[in-house]
MARNUSE-214317 format. One record per atom (N, C-alpha, C): x, y, z; residue in one letter. Coordinates in steps of 0.2 Angstrom, whole numbers, plus 5000, padded with zeros to 4 digits. Example, Ala and Ser with C-alpha at 12.3 -4.5 7.8 and 13.67 -1.06 7.14 Angstrom:
BEGIN
506649725039A506249785039A506649845039A506449895035S506849955036S506450005039S
***
This chain:
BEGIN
515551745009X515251695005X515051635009X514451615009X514051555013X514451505010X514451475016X514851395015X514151335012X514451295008X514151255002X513651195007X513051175005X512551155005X512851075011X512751045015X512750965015X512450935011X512750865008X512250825004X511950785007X511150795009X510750765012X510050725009X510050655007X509250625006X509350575013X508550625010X508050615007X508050695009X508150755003X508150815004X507550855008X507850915015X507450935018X506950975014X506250975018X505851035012X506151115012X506551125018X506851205017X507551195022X507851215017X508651215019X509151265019X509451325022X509651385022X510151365026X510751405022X511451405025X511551475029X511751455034X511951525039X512651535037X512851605039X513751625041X513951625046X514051535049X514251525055X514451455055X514951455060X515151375060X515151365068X515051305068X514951285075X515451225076X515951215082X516451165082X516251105086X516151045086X515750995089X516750945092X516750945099X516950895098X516850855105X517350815106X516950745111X516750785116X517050845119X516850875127X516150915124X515950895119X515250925115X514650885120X514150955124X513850905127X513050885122X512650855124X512150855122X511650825126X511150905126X510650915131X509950875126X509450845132X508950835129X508250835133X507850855132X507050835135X507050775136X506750755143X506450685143X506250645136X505850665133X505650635126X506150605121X506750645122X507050635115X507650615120X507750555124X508350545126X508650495122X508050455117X508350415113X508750455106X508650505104X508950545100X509550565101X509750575108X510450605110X510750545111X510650505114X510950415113X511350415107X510850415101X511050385095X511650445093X511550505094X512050555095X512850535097X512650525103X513050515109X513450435108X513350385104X513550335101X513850345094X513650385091X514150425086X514750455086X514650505091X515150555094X515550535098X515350485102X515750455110X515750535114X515450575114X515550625119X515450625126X515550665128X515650675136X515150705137X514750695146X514150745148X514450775152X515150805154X515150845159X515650895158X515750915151X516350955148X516051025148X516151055143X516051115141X515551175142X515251225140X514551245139X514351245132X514751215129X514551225121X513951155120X513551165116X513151105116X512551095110X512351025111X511851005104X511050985110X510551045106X510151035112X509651015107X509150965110X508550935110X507950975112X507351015109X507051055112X506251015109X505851025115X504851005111X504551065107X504551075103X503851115099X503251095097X502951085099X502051045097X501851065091X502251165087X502151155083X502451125075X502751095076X502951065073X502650995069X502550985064X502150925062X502550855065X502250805065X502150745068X502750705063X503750685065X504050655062X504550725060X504250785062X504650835057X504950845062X505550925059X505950945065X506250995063X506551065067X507051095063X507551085066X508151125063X508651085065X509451175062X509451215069X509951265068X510551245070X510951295066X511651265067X512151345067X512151385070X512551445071X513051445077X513351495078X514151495081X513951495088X513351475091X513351455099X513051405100X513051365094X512851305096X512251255091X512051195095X511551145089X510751155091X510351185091X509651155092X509151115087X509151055091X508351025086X507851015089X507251045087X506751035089X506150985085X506150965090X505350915087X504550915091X504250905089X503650885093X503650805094X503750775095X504050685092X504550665094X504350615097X505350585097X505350545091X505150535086X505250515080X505550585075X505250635078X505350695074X506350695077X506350705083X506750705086X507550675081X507250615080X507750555080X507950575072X507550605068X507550615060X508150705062X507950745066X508350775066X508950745067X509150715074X509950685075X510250635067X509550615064X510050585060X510550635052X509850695053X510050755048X510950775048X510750785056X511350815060X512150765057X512050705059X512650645061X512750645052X512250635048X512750655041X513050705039X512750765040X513050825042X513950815045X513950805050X514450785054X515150735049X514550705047X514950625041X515350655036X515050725034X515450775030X515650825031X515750835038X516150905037X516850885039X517250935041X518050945039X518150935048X518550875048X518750845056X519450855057X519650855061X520450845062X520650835070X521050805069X521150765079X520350765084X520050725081X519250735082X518950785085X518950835082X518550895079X518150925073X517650925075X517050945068X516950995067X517151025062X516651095061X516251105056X515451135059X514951125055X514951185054X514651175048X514351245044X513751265047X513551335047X512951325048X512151345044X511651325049X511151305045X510651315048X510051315043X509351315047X508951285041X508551235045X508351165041X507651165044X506951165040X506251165044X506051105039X506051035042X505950995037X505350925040X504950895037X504650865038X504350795034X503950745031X503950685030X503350705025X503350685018X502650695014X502150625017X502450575017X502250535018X502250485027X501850475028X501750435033X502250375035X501950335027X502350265027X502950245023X503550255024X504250265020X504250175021X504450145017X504550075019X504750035014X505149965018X505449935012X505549865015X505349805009X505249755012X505749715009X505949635011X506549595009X506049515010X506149485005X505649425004X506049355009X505949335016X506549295016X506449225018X505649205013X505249165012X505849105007X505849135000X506049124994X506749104998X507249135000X507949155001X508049175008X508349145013X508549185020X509049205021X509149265024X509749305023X510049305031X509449315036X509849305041X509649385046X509849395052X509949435057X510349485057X510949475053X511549545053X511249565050X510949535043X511049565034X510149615037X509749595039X509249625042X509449685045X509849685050X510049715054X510249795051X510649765046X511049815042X510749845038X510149815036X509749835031X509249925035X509049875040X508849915047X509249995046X509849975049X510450075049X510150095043X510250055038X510250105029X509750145030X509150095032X508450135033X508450195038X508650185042X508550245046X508950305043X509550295041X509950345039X509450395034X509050355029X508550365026X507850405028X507750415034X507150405036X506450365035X506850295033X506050245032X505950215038X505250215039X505050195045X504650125046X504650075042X504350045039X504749975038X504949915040X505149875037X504749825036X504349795031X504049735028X504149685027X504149645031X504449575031X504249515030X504249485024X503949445021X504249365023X503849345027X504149265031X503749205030X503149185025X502849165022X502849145016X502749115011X502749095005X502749045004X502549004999X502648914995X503348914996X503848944997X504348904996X504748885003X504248925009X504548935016X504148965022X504148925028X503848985033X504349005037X504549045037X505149075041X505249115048X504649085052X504549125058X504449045063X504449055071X504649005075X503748995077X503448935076X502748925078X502548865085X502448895089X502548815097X501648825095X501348855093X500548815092X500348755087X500948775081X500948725075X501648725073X502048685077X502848655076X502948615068X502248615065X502548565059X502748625054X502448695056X502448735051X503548745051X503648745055X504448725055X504948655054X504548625056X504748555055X504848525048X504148545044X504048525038X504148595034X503748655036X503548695032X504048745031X504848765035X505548775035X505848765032X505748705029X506148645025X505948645018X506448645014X506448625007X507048565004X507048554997X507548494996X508048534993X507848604991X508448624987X508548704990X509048714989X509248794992X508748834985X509048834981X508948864974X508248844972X508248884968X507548874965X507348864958X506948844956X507248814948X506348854945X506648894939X506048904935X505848874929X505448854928X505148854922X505148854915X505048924914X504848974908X505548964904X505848984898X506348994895X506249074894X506849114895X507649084897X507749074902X507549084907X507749084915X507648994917X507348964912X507348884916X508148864914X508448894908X508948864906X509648894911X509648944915X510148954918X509848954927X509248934928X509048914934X508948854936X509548804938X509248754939X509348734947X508848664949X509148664955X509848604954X510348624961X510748564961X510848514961X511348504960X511248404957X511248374964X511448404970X511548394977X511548434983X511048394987X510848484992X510748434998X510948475004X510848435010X510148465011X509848525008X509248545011X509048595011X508748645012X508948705013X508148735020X508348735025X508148735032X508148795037X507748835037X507848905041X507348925044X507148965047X506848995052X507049045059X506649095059X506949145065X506449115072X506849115075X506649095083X506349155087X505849145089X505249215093X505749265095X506349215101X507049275104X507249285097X507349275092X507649325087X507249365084X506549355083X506149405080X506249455087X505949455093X506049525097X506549545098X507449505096X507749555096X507649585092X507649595084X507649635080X507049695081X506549685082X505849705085X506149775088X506849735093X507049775098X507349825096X507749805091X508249825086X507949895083X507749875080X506949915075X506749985078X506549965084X506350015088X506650065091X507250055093X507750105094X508050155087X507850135080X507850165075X507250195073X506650195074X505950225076X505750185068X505750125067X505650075062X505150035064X504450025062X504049965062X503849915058X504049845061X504249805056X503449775057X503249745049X502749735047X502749645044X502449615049X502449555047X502149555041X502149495036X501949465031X501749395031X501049375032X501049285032X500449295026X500749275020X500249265015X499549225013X499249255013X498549215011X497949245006X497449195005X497649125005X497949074999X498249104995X498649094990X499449084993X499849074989X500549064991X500649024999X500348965001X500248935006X500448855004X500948845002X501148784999X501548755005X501748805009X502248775015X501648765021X501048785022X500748795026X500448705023X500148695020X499848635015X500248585017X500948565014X501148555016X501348505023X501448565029X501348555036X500748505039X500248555036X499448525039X499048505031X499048475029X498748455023X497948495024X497548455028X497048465032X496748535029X497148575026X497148645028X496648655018X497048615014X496748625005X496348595007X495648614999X494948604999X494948515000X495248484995X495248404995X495748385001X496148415005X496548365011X496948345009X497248355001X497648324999X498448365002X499148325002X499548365003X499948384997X500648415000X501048434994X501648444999X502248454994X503048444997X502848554996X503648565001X503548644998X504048644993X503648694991X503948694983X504748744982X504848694977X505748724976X505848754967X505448774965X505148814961X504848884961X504748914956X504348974957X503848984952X503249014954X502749024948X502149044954X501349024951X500749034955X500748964956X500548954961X500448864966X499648864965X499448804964X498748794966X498548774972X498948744976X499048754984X498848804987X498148834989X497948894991X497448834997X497548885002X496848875009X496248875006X495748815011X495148795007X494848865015X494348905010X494148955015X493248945014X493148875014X492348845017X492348825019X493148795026X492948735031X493048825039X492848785044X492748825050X493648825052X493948745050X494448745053X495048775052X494948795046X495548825040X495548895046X494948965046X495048995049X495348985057X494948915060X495448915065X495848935069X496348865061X497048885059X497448945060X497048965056X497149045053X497149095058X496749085063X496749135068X497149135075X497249055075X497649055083X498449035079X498449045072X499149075071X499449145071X498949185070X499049265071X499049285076X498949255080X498549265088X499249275091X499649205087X500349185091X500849255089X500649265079X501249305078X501249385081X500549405080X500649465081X500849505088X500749455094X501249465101X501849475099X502249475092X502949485093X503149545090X502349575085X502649635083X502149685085X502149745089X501749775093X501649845088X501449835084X501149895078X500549895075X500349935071X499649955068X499449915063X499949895059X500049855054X500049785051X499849745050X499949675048X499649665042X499949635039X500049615030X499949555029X499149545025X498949445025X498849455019X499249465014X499449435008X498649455002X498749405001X498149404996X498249434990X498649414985X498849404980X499049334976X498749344970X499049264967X498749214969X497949234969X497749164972X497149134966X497249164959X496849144955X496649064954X497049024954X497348944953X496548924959X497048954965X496148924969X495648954968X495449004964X494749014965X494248984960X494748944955X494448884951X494048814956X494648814960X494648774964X493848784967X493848824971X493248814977X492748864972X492648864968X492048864964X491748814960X492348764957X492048714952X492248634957X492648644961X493048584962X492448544970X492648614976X492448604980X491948614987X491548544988X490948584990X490848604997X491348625001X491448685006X491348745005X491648744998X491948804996X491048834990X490948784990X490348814986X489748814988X489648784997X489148815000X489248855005X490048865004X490248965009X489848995004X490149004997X489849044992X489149054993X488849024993X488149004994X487749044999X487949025003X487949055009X487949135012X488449145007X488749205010X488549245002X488149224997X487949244993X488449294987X488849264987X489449284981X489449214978X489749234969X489649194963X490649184962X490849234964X491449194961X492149184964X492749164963X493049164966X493649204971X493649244966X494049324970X493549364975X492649354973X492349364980X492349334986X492549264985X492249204990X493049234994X493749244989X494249264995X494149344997X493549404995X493449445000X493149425005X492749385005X492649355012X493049315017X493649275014X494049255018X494449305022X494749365017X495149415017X494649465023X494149485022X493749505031X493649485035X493549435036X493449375040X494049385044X494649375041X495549385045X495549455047X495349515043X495349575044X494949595049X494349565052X493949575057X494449535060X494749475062X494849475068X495549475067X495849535064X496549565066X496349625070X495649635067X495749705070X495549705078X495149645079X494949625086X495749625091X496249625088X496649605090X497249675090X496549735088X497249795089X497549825079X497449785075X497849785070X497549805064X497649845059X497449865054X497849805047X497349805044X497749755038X497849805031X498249775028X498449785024X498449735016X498349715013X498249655006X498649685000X498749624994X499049674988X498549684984X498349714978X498049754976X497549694971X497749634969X497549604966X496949554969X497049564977X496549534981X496049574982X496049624982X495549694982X494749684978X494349674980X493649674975X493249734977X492649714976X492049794978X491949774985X491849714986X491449694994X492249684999X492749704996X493249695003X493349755007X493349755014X493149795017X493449855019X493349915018X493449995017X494049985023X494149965028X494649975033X495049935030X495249905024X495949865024X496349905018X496849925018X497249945015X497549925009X497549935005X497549914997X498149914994X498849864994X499549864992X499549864984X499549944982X499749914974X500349904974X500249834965X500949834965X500849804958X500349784956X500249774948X499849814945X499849814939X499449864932X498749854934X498449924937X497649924937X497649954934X496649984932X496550014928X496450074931X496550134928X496450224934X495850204937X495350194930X494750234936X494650184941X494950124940X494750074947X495150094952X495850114953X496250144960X495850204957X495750244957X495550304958X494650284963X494450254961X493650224964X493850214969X494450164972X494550114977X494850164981X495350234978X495850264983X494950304987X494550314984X493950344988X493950314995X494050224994X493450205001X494350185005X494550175002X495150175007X495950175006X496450165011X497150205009X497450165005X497950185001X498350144996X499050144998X499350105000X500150095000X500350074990X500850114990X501250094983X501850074985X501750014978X502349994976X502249944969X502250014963X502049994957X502749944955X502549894953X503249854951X503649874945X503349934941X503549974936X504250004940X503950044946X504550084949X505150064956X504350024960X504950014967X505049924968X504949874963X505249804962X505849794961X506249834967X506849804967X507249744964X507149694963X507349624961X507449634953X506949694948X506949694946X507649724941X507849694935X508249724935X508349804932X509049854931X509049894930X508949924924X509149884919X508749904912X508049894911X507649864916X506749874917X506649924924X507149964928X507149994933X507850034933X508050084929X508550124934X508250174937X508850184941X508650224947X508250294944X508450324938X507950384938X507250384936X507150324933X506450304933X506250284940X506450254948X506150254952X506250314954X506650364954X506550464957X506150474953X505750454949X505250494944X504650494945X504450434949X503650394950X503150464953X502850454949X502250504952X501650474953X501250484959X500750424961X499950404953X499950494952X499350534950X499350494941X500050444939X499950424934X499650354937X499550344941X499150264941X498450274944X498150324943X497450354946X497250384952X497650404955X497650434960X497650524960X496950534964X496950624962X497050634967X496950614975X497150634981X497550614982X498250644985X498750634991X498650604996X498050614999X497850605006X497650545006X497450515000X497250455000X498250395001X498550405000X499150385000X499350385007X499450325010X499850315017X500550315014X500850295008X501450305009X501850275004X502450255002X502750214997X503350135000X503350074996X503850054996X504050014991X504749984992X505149944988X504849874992X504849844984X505149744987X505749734985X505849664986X506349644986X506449574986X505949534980X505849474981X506349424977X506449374981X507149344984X507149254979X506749264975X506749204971X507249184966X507749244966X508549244963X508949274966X508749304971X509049344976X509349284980X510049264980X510249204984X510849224989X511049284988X511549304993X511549374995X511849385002X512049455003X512149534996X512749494994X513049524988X512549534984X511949484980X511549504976X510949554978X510849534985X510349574988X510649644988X511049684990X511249724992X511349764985X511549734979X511549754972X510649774971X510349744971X509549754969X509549814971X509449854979X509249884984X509649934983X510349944982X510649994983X511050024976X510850064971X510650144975X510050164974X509550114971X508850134970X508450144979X508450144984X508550164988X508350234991X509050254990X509050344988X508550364985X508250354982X507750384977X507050364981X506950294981X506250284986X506350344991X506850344995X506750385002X506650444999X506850484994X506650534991X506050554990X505650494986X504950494984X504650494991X504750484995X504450455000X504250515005X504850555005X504950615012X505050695009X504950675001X505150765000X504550774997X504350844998X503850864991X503950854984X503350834981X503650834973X503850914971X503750954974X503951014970X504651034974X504850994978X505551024977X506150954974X505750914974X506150854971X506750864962X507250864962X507450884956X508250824954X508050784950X508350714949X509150754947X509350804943X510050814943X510650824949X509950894955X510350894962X510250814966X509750784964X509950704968X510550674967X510450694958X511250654956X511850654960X511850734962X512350754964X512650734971X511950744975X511950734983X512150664981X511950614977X511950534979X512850524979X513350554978X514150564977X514150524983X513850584990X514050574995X513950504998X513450484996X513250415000X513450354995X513850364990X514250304986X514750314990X515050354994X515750364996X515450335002X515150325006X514850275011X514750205011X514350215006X514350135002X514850095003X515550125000X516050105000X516650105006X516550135009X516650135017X516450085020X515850055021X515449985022X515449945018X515749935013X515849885009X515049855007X514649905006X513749885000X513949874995X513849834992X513949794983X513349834980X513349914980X513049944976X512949924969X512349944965X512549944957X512749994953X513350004951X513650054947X513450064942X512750014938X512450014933X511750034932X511750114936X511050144939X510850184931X511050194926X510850234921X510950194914X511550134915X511650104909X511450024907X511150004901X510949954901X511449904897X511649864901X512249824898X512149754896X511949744890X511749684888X511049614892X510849664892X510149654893X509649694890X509049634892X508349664885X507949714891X507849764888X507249814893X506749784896X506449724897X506049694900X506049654906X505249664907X505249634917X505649574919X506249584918X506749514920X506849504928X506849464929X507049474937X507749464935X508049494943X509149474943X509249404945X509649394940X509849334939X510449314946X510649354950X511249344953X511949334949X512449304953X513049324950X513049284942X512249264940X512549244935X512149274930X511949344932X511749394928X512049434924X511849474918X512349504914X512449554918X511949594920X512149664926X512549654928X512449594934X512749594940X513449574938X513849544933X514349514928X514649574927X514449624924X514849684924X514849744927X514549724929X514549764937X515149764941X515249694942X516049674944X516649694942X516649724935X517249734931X517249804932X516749844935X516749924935X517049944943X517249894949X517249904955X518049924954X
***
């Protein structure tokens, strides 16, 4: 009788149990190709094994043929081999392997692995998952550790959103005021509006401040961090909407000059960049100039969402803005920012960098090479026209709006998202999938880690498996083993992935610990 399956997500596409077991222990050597030395590292930091013991071993091998990120990955009674063409392919093996190991049967440090033959590979390109730490700053561990989760997972992809109205959260020596001023706010917490959330959000009666910012040496450690997990991390500086910290700083920057405090609130700001002066782009350009030496990737994310409030503005209000239009022969607002939105996208790309926008910045004239972030209600046939001229990252806030709660999002509704309901007929048009994680109630570790986790498991699922071998009751099953980890590491998972506990089915964001989920959630641990 074949010994039983590992529980492994984000599930290989093809996964066979051999009649054999293989015994790994520390005098376990592990051989590798020049390419994949980073993979027996992360190996070799798990196991603490020895290089000079035994013949028995876990080898590292190149196949070219193998697809880009994939790997196979045997396991019979003389030993381990993974093959990859990639040392990213590589690294996804070692990690298959090291949960494997996480569950098999040890004793006086001794593992015996079942064995297995595994030929598996990534559906998608881009696996990824962002943390807003604009709104709410969590910090370098909490990053850090976010970072392992992901890899465990195979997401490759981290989204970093360090920008918005309420904070600029990156270190600037070309423009110090964007930290002096634009870092700083009056209140930690953030105070909404609308009822009911205005009546249980308020700001404190007393706040020394609330003050944060990562310093250049702390973005490249993590950068460094990052890379060692074959993770690239994807700045986020929003524009030209959500720029109330940037206004602020440099008043200079809106169509009138006028300034603003940054805001300790949440909603759409009418503090948007004035995109008819030469010096706005200036601005704009020898700030990206500074940021993207710190992250050496494909990718860079300039926002462009939410920027209705200004488009009133530099149409009816101001005449920079209405002899750009002019000029540049568009009538209305959301054109006037596709031209701001290429203009940045022409000179990221001058600079190596492919951009990316959310979906709501997107018009007819913005430009075929920029990537289209959905993440709110379009119409099909418009993503279906649009996924024609160029790639689409998802993240419908239907399915991967983490922050949002569980009775507007359980986990089996995010394992169920299929691209081809939001208008999408080609795959290929699809770079990839991700989670947000925006942090406008998100105020601590413990809440963050509730939103994230276990809807998680499921992203990475959608992410790296085919939909025809995808199947939500064996997910259920495999996800056992990684609540048992969860809890090992002390993750403040949600136990409330199926049941809605005294909340209304709709788009609420989490309230933090003074949420009804999160409230009951607590009486379940």
């Amino acid at each position: 009788m074949k010994a039983p399956k590992y529980s492994i997500i984000p599930k290989p596409q093809r996964y066979d149990t051999v009649d054999a077991t293989f015994t790994v222990t520390r005098d376990t050597q592990i051989l590798c190709v020049p390419e994949f030395v980073d993979a027996g590292k992360f190996l070799t930091e798990y196991l603490k094994t020895k290089s000079d013991a035994s013949n028995s071993a876990i080898k590292f091998n190149k196949d070219a043929s193998i697809p880009d990120e994939g790997y196979t990955l045997k396991i019979d009674e003389n030993g381990v081999v993974i093959a990859a063409s990639s040392s990213a392919g590589a690294f996804y093996g070692a990690v298959t392997l090291k949960i494997m190991l996480m569950q098999s049967k040890t004793e006086s440090g001794v593992a015996v692995l079942n064995g297995a033959d595994i030929y598996d590979y990534p559906r998608f390109s881009y696996r990824g998952g962002m943390i807003d730490e604009s709104r709410h700053f969590f910090g370098a561990e909490l990053v850090k550790q976010t970072l392992d989760n992901m890899a465990l997972l195979k997401l490759n992809k981290f989204h970093w959103h360090l920008s918005d109205d309420q904070g600029f959260r990156i270190e600037s020596e070309v423009y110090p005021l964007l930290n002096s001023v634009g870092s700083k706010r009056k209140f930690e917490h953030l105070e909404a509006k609308n009822p009911p959330l205005s009546k249980i959000c308020k700001h404190e009666t007393e706040s020394n401040g609330y003050f944060h910012y990562y310093t250049k040496d702390e973005i490249r450690d993590i950068v460094s961090y990052a890379q060692k997990l074959h993770i690239d991390i994807i700045p986020e500086i929003d524009l030209p909407g959500h720029t109330s910290c940037m206004i602020a700083s440099y008043p200079e920057l809106s169509c009138k000059g006028d300034g603003c405090e940054v805001v300790t609130e949440n909603g759409i700001m009418k503090n948007v960049l004035c995109p008819g002066k030469d010096s706005t782009y200036n601005f704009v350009e020898n700030l990206l100039s500074e940021i993207v030496e710190l992250f050496p990737y494909e990718y860079f994310h300039i926002g462009g969402d939410e920027a209705q409030r200004g488009h009133k503005i530099w149409k009816n209000d101001c005449p920079d803005c209405q002899k750009a239009m002019k000029d540049n022969g568009v009538q209305t607002g959301p054109e006037m920012q596709s031209i701001f939105m290429n203009r940045i996208s022409d000179f990221l790309k001058s600079k190596g960098k492919k951009c990316i926008i959310w979906s709501d910045g997107v018009t007819d004239i913005t430009n075929d090479g920029i990537a289209c972030h959905y993440w709110t209600l379009k119409n099909p046939l418009w993503v279906n026209k649009e996924s024609k001229k160029r790639m689409f990252l998802l993240s419908p806030s239907t399915h991967f709006y983490f922050d949002m709660t569980f009775a507007h999002t359980p986990l089996k509704k995010t394992y169920n998202f299929n691209e081809s309901k939001l208008g999408i007929t080609d795959e290929k048009s699809v770079m990839g999938v991700e989670f947000e994680t925006w942090s406008e109630w998100i105020t601590d570790k413990g809440t963050l880690e509730f939103s994230i986790y276990p809807r998680i498991f499921a992203l990475a699922e959608v992410a790296w498996t085919k939909e025809k071998y995808k199947n939500y009751k064996d997910f259920y099953k495999r996800l056992e083993f990684f609540k048992a980890y969860m809890n090992t590491k002390g993750i403040n998972y949600s136990r409330l992935e199926k049941r809605k506990i005294g909340v209304r089915n709709v788009s609420c964001y989490h309230l933090g610990v003074k949420g009804n989920e999160y409230k009951y959630n607590e009486t379940l641990k």
